[in-house]
C-alpha positions as CSV (number, residue, x, y, z in Angstrom):
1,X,0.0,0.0,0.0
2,X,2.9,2.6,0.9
3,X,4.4,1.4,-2.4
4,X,1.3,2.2,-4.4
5,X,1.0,5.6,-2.5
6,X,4.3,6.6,-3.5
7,X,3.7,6.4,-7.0
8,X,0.7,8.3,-6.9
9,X,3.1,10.7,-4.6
10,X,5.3,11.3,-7.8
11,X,2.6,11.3,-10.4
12,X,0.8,14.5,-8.4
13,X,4.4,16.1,-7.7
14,X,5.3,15.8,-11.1
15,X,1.9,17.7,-12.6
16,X,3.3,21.5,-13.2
17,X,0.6,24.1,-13.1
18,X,3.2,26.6,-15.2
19,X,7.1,26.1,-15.9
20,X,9.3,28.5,-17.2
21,X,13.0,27.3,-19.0
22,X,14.8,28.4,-15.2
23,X,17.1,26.0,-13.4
24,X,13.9,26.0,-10.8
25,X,11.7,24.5,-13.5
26,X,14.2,22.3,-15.1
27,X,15.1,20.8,-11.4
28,X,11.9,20.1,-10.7
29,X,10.8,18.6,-13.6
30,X,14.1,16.2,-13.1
31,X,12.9,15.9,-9.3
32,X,9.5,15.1,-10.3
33,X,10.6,12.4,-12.8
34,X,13.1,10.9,-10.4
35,X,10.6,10.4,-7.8
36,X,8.1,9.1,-11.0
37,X,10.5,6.5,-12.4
38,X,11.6,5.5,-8.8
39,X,7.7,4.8,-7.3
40,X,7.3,3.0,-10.9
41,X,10.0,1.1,-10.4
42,X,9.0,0.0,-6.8
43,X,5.6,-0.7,-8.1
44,X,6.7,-2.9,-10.8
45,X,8.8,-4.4,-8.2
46,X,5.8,-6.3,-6.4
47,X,4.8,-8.7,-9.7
48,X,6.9,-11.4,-9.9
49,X,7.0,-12.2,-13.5
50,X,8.2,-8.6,-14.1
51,X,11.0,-8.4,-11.4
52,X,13.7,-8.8,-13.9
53,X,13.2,-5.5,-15.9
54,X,11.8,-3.7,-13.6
55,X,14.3,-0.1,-13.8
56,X,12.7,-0.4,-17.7
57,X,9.6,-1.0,-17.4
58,X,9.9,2.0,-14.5
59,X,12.1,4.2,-16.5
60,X,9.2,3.5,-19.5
61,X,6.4,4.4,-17.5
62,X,7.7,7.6,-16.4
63,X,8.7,8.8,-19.8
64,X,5.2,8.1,-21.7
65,X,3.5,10.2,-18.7
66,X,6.1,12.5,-19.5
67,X,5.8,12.4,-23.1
68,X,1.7,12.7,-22.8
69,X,2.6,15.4,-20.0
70,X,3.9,17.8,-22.7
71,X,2.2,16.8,-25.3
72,X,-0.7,17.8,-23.5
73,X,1.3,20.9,-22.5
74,X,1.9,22.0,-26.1
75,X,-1.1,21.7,-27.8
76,X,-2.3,24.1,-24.8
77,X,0.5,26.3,-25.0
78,X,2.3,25.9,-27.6
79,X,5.9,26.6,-27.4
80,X,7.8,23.5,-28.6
81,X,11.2,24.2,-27.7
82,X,10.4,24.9,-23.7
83,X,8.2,21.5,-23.7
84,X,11.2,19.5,-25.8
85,X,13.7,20.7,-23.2
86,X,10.9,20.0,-20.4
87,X,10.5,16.6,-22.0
88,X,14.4,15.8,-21.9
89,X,14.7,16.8,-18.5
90,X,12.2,14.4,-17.4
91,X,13.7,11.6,-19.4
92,X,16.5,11.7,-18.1
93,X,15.2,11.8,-14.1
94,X,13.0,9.0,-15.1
95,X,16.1,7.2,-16.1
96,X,18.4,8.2,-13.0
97,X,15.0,7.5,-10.5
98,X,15.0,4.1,-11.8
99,X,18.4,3.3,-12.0
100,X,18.4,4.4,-8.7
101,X,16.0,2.7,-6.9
102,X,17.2,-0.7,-9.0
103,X,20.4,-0.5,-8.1
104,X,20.2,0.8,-4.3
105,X,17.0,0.2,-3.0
106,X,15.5,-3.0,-4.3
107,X,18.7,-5.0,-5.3
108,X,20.3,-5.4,-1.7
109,X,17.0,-6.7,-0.7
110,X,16.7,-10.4,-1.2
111,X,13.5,-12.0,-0.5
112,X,13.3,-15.7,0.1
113,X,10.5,-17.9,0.3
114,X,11.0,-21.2,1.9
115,X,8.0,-23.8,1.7
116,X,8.1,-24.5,5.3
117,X,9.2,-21.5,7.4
118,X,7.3,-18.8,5.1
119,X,9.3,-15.7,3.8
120,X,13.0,-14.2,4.7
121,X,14.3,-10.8,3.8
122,X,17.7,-9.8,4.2
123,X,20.2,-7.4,3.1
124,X,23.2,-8.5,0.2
125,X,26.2,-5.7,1.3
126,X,29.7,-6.3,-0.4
127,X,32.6,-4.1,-0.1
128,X,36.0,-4.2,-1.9
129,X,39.0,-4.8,0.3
């Protein structure tokens, strides 16, 4: 459940009422996509069959809201080169927000399920000597 509320977290953070081509706009965009592709990620996380590419099925479904975001954005307002740049911003948080949470969130986590004592998690940690 607070998996499934994060993700609606980032959707509703990631709406902008008005953006303007600052390093404000542009950083929240890439903030609002990070947090996008991460609860994606997470929520992709919790169906088995999908576990394996989860960062790109994450990383997918925050671009195409991003995509429909400001597409939606420029037949409104027009201006194609503030909603390409808006667009490429949130690409590439989507990307980072599920590389992220791949790589450093959900991958030292290891799940077991064992037929008679029910389900372990644990922790993987490795460190170069």
């Amino acid at each position: 459940m607070k998996k499934s509320l994060l993700f609606i977290y980032a959707v509703l953070i990631s709406v902008q009422i008005h953006a303007t081509e600052t390093w404000g706009s542009e950083g929240s965009h890439f903030a609002g996509a990070t947090l996008l592709g991460a609860g994606a990620t997470i929520a992709v996380d919790q169906f088995d069959e999908y576990r394996e590419d989860r960062k790109m099925i994450g990383f997918t479904i925050s671009s195409v809201y991003g995509v429909i975001d400001q597409g939606i954005q420029y037949i409104d307002r027009g201006n194609a080169g503030g909603q390409l740049l808006d667009l490429g911003v949130h690409i590439l948080g989507s990307a980072f927000g599920a590389w992220l949470t791949d790589k450093y969130i959900l991958s030292p986590v290891i799940v077991e399920a064992s037929k008679t004592e029910g389900k372990y998690i644990g922790f993987n940690m490795q460190y170069s000597f």
